[in-house]
VEXVOFI-612918 format. One line per 10 residues: number of its first residue (from 1); their letters; for each residue x, y negated, z of C-alpha. Coordinates in nm, 2 decimals. Example, Ala and Ser with C-alpha at 12.3 -4.5 7.8 and 13.67 -1.06 7.14 Angstrom:
2
1 = AS = 1.23:0.45:0.78 ~ 1.37:0.11:0.71;
This chain:
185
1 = XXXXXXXXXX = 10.22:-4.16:3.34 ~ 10.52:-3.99:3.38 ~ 10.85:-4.18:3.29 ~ 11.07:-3.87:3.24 ~ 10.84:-3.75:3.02 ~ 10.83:-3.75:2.65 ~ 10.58:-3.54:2.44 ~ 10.32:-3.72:2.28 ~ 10.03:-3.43:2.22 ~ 9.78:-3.48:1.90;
11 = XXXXXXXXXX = 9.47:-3.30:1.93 ~ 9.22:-3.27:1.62 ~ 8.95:-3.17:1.81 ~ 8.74:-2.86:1.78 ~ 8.78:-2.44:1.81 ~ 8.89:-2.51:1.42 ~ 9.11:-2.77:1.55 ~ 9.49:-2.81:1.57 ~ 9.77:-2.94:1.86 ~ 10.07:-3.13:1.76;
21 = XXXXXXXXXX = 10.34:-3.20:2.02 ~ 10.62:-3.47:1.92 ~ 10.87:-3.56:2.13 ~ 11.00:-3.89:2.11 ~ 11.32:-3.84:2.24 ~ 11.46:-3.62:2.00 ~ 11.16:-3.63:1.70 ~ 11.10:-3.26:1.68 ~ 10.77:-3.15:1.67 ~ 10.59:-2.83:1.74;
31 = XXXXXXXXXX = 10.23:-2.73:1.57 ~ 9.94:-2.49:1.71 ~ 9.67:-2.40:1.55 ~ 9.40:-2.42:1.83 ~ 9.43:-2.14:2.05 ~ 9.04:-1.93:2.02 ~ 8.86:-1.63:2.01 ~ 8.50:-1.47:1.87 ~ 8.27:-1.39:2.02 ~ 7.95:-1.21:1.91;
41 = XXXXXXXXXX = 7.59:-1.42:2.01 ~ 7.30:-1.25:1.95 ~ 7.45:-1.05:1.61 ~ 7.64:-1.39:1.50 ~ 8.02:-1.41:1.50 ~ 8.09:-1.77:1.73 ~ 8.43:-1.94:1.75 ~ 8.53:-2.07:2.07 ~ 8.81:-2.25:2.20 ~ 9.03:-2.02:2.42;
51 = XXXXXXXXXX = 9.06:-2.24:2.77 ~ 9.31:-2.04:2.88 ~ 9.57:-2.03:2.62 ~ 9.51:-2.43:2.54 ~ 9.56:-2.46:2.93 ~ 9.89:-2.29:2.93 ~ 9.99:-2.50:2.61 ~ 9.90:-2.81:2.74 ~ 10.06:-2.77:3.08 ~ 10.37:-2.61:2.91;
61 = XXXXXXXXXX = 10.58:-2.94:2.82 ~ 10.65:-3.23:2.97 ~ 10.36:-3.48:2.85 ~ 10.35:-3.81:2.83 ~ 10.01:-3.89:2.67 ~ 9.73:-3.72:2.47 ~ 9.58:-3.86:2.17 ~ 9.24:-3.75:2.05 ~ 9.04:-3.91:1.82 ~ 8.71:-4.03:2.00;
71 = XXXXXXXXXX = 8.43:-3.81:1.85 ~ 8.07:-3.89:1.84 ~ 7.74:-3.67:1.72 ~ 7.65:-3.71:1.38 ~ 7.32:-3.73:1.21 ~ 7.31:-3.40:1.05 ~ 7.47:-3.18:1.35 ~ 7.25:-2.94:1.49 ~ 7.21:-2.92:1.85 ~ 7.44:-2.57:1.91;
81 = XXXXXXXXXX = 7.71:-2.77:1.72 ~ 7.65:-3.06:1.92 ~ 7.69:-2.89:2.25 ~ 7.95:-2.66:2.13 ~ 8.17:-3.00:2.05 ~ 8.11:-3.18:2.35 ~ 8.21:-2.87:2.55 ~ 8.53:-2.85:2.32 ~ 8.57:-3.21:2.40 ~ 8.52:-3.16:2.75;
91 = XXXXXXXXXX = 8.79:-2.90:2.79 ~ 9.02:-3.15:2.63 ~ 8.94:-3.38:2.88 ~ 9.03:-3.17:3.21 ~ 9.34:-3.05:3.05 ~ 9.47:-3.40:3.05 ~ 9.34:-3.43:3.41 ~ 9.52:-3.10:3.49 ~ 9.81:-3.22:3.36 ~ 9.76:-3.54:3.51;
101 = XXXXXXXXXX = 9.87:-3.77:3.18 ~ 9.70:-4.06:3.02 ~ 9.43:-3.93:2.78 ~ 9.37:-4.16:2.45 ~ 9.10:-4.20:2.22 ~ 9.16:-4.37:1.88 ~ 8.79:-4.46:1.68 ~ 8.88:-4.27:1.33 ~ 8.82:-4.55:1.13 ~ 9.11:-4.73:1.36;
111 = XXXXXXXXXX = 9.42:-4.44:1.33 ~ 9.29:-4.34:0.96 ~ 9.37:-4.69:0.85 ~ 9.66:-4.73:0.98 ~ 9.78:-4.41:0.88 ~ 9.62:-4.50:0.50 ~ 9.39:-4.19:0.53 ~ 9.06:-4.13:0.43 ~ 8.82:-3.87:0.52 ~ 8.94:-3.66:0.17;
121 = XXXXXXXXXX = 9.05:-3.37:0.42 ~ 9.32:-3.21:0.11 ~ 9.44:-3.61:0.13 ~ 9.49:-3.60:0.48 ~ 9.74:-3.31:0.40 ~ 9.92:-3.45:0.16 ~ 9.99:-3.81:0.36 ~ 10.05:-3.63:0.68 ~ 10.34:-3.45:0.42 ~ 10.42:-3.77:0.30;
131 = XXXXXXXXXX = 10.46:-3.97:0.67 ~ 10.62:-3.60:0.81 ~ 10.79:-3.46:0.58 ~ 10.91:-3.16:0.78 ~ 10.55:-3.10:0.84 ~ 10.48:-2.98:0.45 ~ 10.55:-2.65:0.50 ~ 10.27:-2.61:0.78 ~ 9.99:-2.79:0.53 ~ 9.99:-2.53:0.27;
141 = XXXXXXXXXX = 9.63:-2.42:0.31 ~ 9.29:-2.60:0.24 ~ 9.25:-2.55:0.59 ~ 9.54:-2.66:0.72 ~ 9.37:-3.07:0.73 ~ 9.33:-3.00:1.09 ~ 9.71:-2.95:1.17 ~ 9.74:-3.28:0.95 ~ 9.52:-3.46:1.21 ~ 9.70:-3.35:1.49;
151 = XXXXXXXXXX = 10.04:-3.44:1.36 ~ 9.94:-3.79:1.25 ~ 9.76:-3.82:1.54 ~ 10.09:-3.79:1.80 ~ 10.25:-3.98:1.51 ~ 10.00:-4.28:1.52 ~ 10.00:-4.33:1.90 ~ 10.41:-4.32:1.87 ~ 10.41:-4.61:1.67 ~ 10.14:-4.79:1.92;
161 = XXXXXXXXXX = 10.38:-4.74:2.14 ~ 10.65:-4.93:1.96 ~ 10.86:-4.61:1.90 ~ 10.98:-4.57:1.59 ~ 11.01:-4.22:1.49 ~ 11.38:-4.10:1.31 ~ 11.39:-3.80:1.10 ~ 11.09:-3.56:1.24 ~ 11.22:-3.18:1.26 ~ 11.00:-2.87:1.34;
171 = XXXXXXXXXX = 11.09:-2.71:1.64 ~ 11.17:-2.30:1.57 ~ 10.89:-2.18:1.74 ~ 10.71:-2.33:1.45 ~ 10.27:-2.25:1.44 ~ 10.19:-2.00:1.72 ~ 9.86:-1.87:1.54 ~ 9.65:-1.76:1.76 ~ 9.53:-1.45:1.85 ~ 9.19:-1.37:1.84;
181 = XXXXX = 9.01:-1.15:2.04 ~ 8.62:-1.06:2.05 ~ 8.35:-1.05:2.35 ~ 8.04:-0.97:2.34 ~ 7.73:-1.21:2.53;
């Protein structure tokens, strides 16, 4: 771990996902939506997590640590979705190795409780709002849970860390949507 460094990155997992990075040196915080593109597999539109652009992202800012939550199969996944995640998840994984930081896993059950979340995903936007207040205007959309996660996330593993965060401001480059692109298999 690098002590110079700072930036404590959030990642809800998945193409879907979001990426929250909050530095605890000066409390600002910057929000991605997770970078991606389409693709079309046999005549079906798939979302996949663009490598590339999370690369860049990742390796962008001086990081002290990733947090993920640690994600498991569940009962009614089928096996594409299964794969697809643990592809996702693997990505994740040799980001933080390309970056060379400390990469965290937190059991949901362990950060949600802390956090006082449940798995209501239009809850999880509304205490991420209340814990971040900064972060509201980012958590407009039903969809927007997955920034949420990300945020409270980063948030979660500052406090683990004994930092205690001051006023949280958004940093002006604010969500960098991102662009998606099609290919064809």
């Amino acid at each position: 771990m690098k002590s110079s460094n700072t930036i404590i990155l959030g990642i809800d997992p998945g193409a879907s996902g979001a990426l929250a990075f909050l530095d605890i040196r000066d409390w600002s915080l910057a929000v991605y939506d997770m970078p991606h593109y389409t693709e079309l597999v046999r005549g079906k539109k798939r979302k996949r997590v663009d490598v590339a652009a999370l690369s860049a992202l990742v390796l962008s800012r001086p990081l002290l640590l990733i947090s993920t939550e640690k994600v498991h199969a569940m009962p009614n996944m089928d096996v594409k979705s299964i794969f697809s995640f643990g592809r996702f998840y693997g990505q994740i994984e040799m980001a933080a190795a390309m970056a060379e930081v400390e990469f965290t896993e937190t059991d949901p059950s362990v950060w949600k409780r802390q956090m006082q979340v449940n798995s209501d995903k239009d809850y999880s936007r509304t205490r991420c709002g209340q814990l971040v207040p900064a972060a509201q205007p980012l958590l407009t959309r039903k969809t927007d849970h997955d920034r949420a996660e990300a945020i409270m996330l980063a948030f979660y593993r500052a406090l683990t860390l004994g930092h205690m965060p001051g006023k949280i401001t958004l940093k002006p480059e604010g969500i960098a949507l991102p662009k998606t692109r099609a290919r064809s298999k």
